[in-house]
C-alpha positions in Angstrom: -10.1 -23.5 32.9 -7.7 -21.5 30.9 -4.9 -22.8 32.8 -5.8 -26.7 31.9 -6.6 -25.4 27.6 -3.2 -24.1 27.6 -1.7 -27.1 29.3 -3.7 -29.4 27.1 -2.5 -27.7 23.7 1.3 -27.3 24.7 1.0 -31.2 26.2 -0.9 -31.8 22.5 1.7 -29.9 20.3 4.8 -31.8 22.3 3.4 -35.0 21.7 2.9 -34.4 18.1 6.0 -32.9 17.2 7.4 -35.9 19.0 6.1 -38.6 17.4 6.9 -36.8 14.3 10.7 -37.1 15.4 10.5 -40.3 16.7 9.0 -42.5 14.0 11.5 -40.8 11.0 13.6 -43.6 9.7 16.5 -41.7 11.6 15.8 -42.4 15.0 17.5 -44.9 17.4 14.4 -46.0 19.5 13.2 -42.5 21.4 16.3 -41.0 20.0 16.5 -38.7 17.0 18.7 -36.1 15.5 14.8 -34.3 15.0 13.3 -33.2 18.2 11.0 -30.2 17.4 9.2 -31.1 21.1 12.3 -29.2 22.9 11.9 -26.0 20.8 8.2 -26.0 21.7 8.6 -26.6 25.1 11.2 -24.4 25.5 9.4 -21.5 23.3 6.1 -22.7 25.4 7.4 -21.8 28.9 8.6 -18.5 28.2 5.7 -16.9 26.5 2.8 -18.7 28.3 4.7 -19.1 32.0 7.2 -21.7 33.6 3.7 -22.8 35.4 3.2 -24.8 32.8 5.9 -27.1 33.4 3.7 -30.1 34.0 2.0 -29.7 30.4 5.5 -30.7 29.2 6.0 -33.8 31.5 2.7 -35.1 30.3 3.5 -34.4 26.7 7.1 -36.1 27.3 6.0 -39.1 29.3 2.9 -39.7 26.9 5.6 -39.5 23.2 8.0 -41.6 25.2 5.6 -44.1 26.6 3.7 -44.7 23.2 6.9 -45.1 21.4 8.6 -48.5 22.8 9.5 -47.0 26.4 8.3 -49.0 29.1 6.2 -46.7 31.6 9.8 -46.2 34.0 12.2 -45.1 31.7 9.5 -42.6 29.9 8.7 -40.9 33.3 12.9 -40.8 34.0 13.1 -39.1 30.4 10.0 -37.0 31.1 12.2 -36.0 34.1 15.2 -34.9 32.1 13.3 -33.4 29.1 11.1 -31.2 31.6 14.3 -30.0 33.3 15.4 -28.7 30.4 12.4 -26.7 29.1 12.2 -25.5 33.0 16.4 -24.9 33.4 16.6 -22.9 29.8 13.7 -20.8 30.2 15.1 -19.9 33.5 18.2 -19.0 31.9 17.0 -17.5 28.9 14.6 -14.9 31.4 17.0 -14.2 33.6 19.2 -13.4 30.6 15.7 -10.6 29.8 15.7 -12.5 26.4 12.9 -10.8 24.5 10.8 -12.9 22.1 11.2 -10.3 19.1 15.1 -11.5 19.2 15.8 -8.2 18.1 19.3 -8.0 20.1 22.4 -9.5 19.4 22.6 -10.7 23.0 18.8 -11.9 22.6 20.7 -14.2 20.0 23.6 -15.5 21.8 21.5 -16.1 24.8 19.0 -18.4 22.5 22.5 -20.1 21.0 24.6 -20.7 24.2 21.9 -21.0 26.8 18.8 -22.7 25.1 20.4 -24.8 22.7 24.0 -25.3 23.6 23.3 -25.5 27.8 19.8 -26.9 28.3 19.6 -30.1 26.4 22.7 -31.1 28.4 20.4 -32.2 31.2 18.2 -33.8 28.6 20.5 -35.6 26.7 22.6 -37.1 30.1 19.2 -38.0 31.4 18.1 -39.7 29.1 21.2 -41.8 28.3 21.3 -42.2 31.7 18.0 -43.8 32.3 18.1 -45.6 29.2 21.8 -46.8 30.6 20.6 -48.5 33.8 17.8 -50.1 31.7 20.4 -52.3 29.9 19.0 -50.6 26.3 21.8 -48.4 25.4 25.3 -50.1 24.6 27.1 -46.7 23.2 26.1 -44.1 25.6 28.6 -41.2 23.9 27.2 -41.6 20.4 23.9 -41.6 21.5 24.0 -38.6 24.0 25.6 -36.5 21.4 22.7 -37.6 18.7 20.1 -36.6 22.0 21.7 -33.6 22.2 22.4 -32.2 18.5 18.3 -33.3 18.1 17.5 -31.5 21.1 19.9 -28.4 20.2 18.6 -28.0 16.6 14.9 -28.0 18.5 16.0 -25.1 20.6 17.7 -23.6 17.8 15.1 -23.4 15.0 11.6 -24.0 16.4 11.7 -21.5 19.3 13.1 -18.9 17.5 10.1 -18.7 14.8 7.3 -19.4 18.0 8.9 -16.3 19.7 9.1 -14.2 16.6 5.4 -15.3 15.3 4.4 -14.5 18.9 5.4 -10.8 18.4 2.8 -10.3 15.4 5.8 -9.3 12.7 3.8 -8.8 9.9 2.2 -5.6 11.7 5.9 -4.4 11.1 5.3 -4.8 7.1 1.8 -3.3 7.0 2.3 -2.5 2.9 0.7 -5.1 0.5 3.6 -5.0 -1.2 6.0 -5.8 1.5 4.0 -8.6 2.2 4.0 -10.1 -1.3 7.3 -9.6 -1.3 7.9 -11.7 2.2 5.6 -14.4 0.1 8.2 -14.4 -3.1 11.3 -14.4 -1.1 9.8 -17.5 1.1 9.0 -19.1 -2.3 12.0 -18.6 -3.7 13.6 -19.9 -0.4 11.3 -22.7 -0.7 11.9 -23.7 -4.6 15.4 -23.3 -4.4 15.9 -25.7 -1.3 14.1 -28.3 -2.7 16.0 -27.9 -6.0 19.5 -28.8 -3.9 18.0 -31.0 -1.3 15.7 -33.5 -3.3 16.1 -32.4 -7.1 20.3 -33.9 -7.6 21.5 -29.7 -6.8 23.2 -30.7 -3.9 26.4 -29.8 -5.3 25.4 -25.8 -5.2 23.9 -25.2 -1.7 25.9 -21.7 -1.9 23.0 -20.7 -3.8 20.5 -20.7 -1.1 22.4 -18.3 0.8 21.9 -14.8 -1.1 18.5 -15.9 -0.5 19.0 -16.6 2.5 20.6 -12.9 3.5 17.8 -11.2 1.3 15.0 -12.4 3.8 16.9 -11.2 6.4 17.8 -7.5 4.9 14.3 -7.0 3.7 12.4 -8.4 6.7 14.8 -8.6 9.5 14.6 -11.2 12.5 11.0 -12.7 10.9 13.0 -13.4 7.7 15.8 -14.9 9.3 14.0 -17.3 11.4 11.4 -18.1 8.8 14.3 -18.7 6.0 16.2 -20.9 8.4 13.0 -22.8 9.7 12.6 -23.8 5.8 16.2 -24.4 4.5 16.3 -26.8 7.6 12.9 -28.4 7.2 13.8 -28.9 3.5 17.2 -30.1 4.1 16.6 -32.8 6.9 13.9 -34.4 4.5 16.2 -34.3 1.6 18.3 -36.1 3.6 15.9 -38.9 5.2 14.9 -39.3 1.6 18.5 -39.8 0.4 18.8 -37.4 -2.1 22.3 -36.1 -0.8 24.9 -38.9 -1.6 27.0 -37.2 0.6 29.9 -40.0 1.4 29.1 -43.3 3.2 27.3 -42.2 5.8 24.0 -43.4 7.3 20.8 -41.6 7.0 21.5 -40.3 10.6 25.0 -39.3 10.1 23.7 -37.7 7.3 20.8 -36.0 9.4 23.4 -34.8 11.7 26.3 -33.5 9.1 23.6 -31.5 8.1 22.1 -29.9 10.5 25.9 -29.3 12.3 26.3 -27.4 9.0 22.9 -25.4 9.2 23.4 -24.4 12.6 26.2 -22.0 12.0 24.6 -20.6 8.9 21.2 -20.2 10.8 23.0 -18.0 14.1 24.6 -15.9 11.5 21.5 -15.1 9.9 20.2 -15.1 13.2 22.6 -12.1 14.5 22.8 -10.3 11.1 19.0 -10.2 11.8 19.7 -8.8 15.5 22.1 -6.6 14.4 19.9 -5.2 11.2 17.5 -4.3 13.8 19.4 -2.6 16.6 20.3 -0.3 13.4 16.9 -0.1 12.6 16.0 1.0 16.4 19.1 3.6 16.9 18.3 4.8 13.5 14.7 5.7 14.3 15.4 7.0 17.8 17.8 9.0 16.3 15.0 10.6 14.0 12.8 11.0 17.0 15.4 12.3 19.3 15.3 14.6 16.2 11.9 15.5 16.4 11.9 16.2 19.9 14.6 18.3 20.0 13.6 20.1 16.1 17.1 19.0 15.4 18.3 18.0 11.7 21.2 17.1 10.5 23.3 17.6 7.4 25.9 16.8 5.1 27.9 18.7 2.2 30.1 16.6 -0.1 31.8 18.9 -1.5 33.5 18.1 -4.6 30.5 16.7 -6.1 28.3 19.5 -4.6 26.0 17.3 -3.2 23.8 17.9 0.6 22.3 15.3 2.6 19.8 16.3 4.6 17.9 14.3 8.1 14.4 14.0 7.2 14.1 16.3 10.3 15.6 19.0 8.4 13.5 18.7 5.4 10.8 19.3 7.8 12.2 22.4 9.2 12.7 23.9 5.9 8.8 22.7 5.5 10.0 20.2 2.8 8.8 16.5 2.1 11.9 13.9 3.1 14.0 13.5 0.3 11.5 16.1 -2.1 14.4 17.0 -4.2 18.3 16.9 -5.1 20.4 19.6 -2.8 23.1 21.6 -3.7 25.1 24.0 -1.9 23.1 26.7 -4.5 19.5 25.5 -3.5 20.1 25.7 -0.3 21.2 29.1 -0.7 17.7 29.5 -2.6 16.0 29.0 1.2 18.1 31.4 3.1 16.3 35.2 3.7 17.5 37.6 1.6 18.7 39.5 4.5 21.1 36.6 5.8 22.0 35.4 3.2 25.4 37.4 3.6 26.0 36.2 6.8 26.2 32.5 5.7 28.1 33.0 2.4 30.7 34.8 5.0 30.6 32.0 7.5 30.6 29.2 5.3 33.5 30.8 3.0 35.4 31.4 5.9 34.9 28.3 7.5 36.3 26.6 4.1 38.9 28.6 4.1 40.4 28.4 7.5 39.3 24.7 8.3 37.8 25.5 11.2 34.0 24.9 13.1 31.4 27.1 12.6 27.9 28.2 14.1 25.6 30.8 12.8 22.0 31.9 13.4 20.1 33.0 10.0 16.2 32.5 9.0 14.9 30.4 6.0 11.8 31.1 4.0 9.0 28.6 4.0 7.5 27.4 0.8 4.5 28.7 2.0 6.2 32.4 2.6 6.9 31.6 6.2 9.8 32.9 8.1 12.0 30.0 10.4 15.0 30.9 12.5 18.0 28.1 12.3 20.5 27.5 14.5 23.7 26.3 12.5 26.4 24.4 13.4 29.4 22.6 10.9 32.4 21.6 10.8 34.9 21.2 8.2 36.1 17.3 7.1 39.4 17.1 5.1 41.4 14.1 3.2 45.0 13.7 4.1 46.4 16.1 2.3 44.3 18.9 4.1 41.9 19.7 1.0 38.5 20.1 2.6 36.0 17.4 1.0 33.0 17.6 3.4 31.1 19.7 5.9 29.0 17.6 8.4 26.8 20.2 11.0 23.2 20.4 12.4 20.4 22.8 12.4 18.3 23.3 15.1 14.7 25.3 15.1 15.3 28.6 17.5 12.1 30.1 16.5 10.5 30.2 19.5 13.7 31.2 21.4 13.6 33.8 19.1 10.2 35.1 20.0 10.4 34.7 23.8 13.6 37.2 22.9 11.4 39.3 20.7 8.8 39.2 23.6 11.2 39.9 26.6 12.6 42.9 24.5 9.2 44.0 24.7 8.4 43.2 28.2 10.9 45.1 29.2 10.3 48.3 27.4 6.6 48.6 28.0 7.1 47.1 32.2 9.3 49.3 32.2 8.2 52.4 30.8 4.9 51.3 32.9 6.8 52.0 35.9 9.3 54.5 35.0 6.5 57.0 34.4 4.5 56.9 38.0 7.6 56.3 39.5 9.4 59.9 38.0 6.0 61.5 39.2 5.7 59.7 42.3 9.8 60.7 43.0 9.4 64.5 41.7 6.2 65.3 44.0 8.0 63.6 46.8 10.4 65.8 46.5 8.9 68.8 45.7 7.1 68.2 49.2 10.0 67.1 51.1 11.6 70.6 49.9 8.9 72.7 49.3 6.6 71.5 51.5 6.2 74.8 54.2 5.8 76.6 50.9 3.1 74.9 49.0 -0.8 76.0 49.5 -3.2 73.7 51.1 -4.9 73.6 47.9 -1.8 72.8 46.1 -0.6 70.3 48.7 -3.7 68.5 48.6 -3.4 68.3 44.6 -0.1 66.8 45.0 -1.2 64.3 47.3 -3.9 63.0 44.7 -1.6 62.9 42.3 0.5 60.6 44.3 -2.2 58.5 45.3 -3.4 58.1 41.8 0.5 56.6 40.4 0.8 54.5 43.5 -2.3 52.9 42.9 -1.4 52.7 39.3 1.8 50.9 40.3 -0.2 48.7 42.7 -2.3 47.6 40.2 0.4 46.7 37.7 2.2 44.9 40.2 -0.7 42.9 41.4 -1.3 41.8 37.3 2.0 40.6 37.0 1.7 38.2 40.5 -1.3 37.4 39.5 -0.6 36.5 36.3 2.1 34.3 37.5 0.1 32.8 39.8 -2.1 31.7 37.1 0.2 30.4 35.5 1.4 28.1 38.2 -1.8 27.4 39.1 -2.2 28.4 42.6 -4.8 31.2 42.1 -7.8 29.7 44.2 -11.5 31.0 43.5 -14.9 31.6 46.3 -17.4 31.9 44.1 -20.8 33.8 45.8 -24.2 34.9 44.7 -23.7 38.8 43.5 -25.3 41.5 41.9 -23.2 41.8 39.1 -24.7 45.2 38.4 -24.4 47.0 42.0 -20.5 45.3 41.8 -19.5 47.1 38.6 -21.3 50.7 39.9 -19.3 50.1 42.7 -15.7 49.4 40.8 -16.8 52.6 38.3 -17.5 54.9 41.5 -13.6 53.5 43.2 -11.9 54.3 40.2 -12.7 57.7 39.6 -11.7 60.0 36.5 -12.0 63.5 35.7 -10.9 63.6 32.2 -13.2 60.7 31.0 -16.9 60.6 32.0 -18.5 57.4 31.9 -22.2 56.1 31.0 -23.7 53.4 33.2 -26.2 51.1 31.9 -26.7 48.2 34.8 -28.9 45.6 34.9 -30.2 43.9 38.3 -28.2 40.5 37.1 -27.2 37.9 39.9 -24.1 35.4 39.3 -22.2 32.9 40.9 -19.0 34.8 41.0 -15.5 35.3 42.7 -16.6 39.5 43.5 -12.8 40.6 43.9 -11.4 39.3 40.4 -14.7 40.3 38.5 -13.9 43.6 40.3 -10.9 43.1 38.9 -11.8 42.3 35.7 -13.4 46.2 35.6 -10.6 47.5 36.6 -8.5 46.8 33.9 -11.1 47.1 31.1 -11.5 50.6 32.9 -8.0 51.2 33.1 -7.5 49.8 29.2 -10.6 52.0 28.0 -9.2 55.1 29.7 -5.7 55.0 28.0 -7.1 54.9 24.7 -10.0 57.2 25.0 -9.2 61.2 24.1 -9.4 63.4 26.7 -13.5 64.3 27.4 -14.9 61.4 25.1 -17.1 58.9 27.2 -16.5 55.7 28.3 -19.6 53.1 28.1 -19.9 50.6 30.6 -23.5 47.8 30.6 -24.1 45.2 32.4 -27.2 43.0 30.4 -28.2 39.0 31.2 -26.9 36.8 28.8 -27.3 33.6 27.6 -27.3 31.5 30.6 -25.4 34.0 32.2 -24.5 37.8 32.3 -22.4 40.1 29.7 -20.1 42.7 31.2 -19.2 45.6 28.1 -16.7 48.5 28.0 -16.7 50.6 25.3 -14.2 53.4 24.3 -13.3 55.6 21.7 -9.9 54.6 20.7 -8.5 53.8 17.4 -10.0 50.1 18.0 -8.2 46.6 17.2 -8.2 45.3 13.7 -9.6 42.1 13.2 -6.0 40.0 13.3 -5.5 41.4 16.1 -8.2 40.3 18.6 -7.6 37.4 19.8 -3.7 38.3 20.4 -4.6 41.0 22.2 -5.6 39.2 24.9 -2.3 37.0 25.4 -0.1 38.4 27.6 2.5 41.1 26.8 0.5 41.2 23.3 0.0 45.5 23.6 -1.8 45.3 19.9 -0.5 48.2 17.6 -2.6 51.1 19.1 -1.0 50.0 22.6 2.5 50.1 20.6 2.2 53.1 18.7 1.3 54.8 21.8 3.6 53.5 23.9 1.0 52.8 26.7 0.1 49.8 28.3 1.9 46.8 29.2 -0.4 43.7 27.5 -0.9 42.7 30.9 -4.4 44.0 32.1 -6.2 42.0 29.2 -4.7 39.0 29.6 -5.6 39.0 33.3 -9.4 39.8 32.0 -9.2 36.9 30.0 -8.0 34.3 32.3 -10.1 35.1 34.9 -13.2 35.6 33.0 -12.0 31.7 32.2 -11.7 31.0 35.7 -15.5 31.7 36.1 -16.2 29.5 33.1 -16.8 32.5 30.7 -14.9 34.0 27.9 -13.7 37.4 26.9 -13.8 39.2 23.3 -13.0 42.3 21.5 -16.0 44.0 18.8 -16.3 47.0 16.7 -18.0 49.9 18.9 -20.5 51.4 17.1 -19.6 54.3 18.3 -16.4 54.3 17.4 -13.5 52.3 19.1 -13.8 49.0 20.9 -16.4 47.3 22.9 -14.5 44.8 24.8 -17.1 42.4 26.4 -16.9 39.5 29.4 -19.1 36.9 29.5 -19.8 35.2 33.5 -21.8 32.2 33.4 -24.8 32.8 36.2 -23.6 29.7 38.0 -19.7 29.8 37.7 -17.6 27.6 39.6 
């Protein structure tokens, strides 16, 4: 059903159009310098399907057939005119012509394929049936009229279908832009008929700064909007015989015309193109831009004035073009502390001529800190004087911070290591020398000690894999019915402490949980309490049901975490500034408490103690996983 609407409208629209052309005082029986039917055809197959191919043999064979052709020379011009839909859109897809004509290519393909190529077939068809039918006594003057009628078709009606076809006004979504588009058509309007019908003919320059001024402002829909007007305009002042134009008749005329239009309508037509491949490069280049936090710049120097990319004006945390740049404002935004540095770079760069890159920060409007990545380069006139500096900055900020963070990874892993490992090594030692020496008792001491850093190590070592395997995603969970209670007695027994004592306060509380990672979720809230709390104070540890689940709580009586602090504490590496100022920990052990506790489904958080300290709590749904 949808198949034989379409059909029906494109076989309706053909025969219109046709009859249009055909019954204008310029027409030589079923030919005429005006034959809109090819450009709908044509425009018809490509955006609705070459399928429809039989829609336009009906619509050509019903115009011709109704317009003095007997019933066998309209189905041998159907034949020809459907060829010539079928052959260009073949041509024209194969050629990946895309209806927005936004390519110069798109453009030539239209000119030399759809209405130079195609109504060949049409037009020698045509005289050829018309030929053998004893009708047609000059067969070149007539298949040049079939063709320049069928070319001018091609040339003005499909390009508006295919562009109208794209939705362009979505392009120009401001009310302004769209009374604008109505003025300039107007204007377009008004002035044509002034040459055309109202005795102006001897001006038509006029039209054409019109002409180009729909096209800059609105592109490919201005240019084939413009040109489908001027024309329509033009071929009726010229049927009416307002255009004394030498002794011509009204079809000469016609054709003088429109062989004149053509030109002007494919330049408009490729300025168009051409006006929007700018557009398009420019606007990939501003989101290549964005991706990449890259802006770039421009110093013209003798007149001290800097061009920025509005990708630049965002880095500084600036609106696009917010205000006028001089070398001196610029300054303004460096930090104090670098600003220095780029006075040095950049007068040394002037001086010597050469390239230059730099790394400095910038202060935010809203007191913010950015680092830059600068690079330039020095642009002189022929006598060597320097008159610009062209460059890009690029946002390093978070390069900067992984730096920042592996500087710290590095000293706490490995001051995490170093120590164990120094005891471990110095016992080992003191046993492999010592060792028929040393008392039982002492022996025994030693070998606690040893067990105590190796498990230490272990369990460092085992964060960091498991971390990573978090992070890559291949840390698997078997989730179980457990006493969550009789689980974290059993992890506070393992663990073991003589200088810290510990209170238990357990509830019977059953959850759906992975036992080995909420064991080790103890571990290191143990392990975090313990490093914090002075020698002798208590550590708290309760197990209570929750909401819909169970609470696990350690509490110790360390300095505590400040309240900017507490949810940083928990990403990784992140020590907090007790864990810096004393030079213990890693930041490992509470990130691993907070991404398994989100592996159960839960969440983990950091309150004041009561007591004194932190209370670091874990909440496990009772039905995880």
């Amino acid at each position: 059903m949808r198949y034989a609407i379409t059909a029906a409208g494109l076989a309706g629209a053909y025969v219109a159009a046709a009859k249009l052309g055909i019954e204008l005082p310029v027409a030589q029986g079923v030919i005429t310098p005006v034959w809109a039917p090819t450009g709908i055809a044509l425009a018809g197959l490509l955006l609705l399907g070459r399928n429809l191919w039989p829609a336009v043999a009906v619509g050509a064979f019903v115009a011709n057939a109704t317009s003095g052709a007997s019933i066998g020379e309209a189905a041998g011009i159907s034949v020809g005119n459907t060829l010539e839909a079928v052959v260009g859109a073949t041509l024209l897809l194969r050629a990946d012509i895309r209806p927005a004509l936004d390519r110069v290519r798109d453009v030539f393909a239209l000119a030399v394929l759809g209405a130079l190529a195609s109504p060949v077939l049409a037009a020698s068809n045509g005289v050829g049936v018309l030929s053998l039918s004893g009708k047609l006594h000059h067969a070149g003057t007539s298949w040049l009229l079939w063709w320049i009628g069928d070319g001018m078709g091609a040339l003005i009606v499909t390009p508006l279908l295919l562009v109208a076809s794209t939705r362009p006004w979505r392009e120009f979504p401001r009310p302004a832009q769209r009374l604008e588009a109505v003025v300039v058509l107007a204007a377009v309007g008004g002035v044509s008929a002034t040459i055309f019908f109202a005795g102006g003919w001897r001006y038509p320059h006029v039209i054409f700064p019109l002409l180009v001024w729909a096209t800059l402002r609105f592109r490919q829909p201005g240019a084939v909007a413009g040109s489908f007007l001027v024309t329509a305009i033009a071929v009726a002042g010229a049927i009416h015989g307002s255009l004394p134009l030498g002794e011509h008749t009204t079809t000469q005329l016609v054709e003088i015309v429109e062989g004149l239009l053509a030109a002007v309508v494919v330049s408009l037509f490729l300025l168009g193109a051409v006006l929007s491949e700018r557009v398009r490069a420019v606007e990939g280049l501003a989101e290549a831009q964005r991706v990449a936090h890259l802006g770039s710049w421009e110093w013209d120097i003798p007149h001290d004035r800097i061009t920025w990319s509005d990708e630049l004006y965002r880095l500084y945390g600036l609106q696009p073009g917010a205000s006028r740049l001089t070398y001196e404002s610029y300054l303004e935004r460096i930090h104090p502390e670098d600003l220095a540095l780029v006075r040095e770079t950049v007068d040394r760069a002037y001086a010597e001529r050469a390239p230059f890159e730099m790394e400095h920060r910038v202060v935010l409007p809203g007191g913010g800190l950015r680092w830059l990545h600068g690079r330039g380069r020095v642009v002189t006139d022929d006598s060597g004087a320097p008159v610009r500096m062209v460059g890009t900055s690029q946002d390093i900020t978070d390069r900067k911070h992984v730096e920042e963070l592996r500087e710290s990874i590095l000293s706490a892993v490995s001051h995490e290591l170093r120590t164990p490992l120094t005891s471990i090594v110095g016992f080992s030692l003191t046993l492999q020398q010592y060792g028929s020496r040393v008392s039982s008792e002492r022996r025994r001491e030693i070998v606690d000690h040893l067990t105590r850093e190796a498990r230490r190590l272990e369990r460092l070592l085992s964060d960091l894999l498991d971390l990573d395997r978090l992070r890559l995603g291949s840390v698997g969970a078997s989730f179980r019915r457990t006493d969550l209670g009789r689980l974290v007695a059993g992890v506070v027994a393992d663990y073991g402490s003589d200088a810290h004592p510990v209170e238990l306060e357990l509830e019977a509380v059953e959850a759906n949980i992975d036992a080995p990672k909420v064991e080790r979720i103890v571990d290191n809230l143990l392990a975090n309490a313990f490093r914090h709390t002075p020698a002798g104070a208590e550590v708290r540890v309760r197990v209570a049901s929750g909401d819909g689940g169970a609470v696990i709580s350690v509490d110790d009586r360390g300095p505590g975490i400040g309240p900017d602090e507490r949810e940083a504490i928990f990403e990784i590496f992140r020590r907090g500034s007790a864990g810096i100022a004393s030079g213990r920990g890693t930041g490992v052990g509470l990130a691993l408490v907070a991404q398994f506790a989100a592996l159960h489904g839960g969440r983990a958080w950091v309150e004041d103690n009561p007591g004194g300290g932190a209370s670091f709590r874990v909440f496990l749904p009772s039905n995880s996983g």
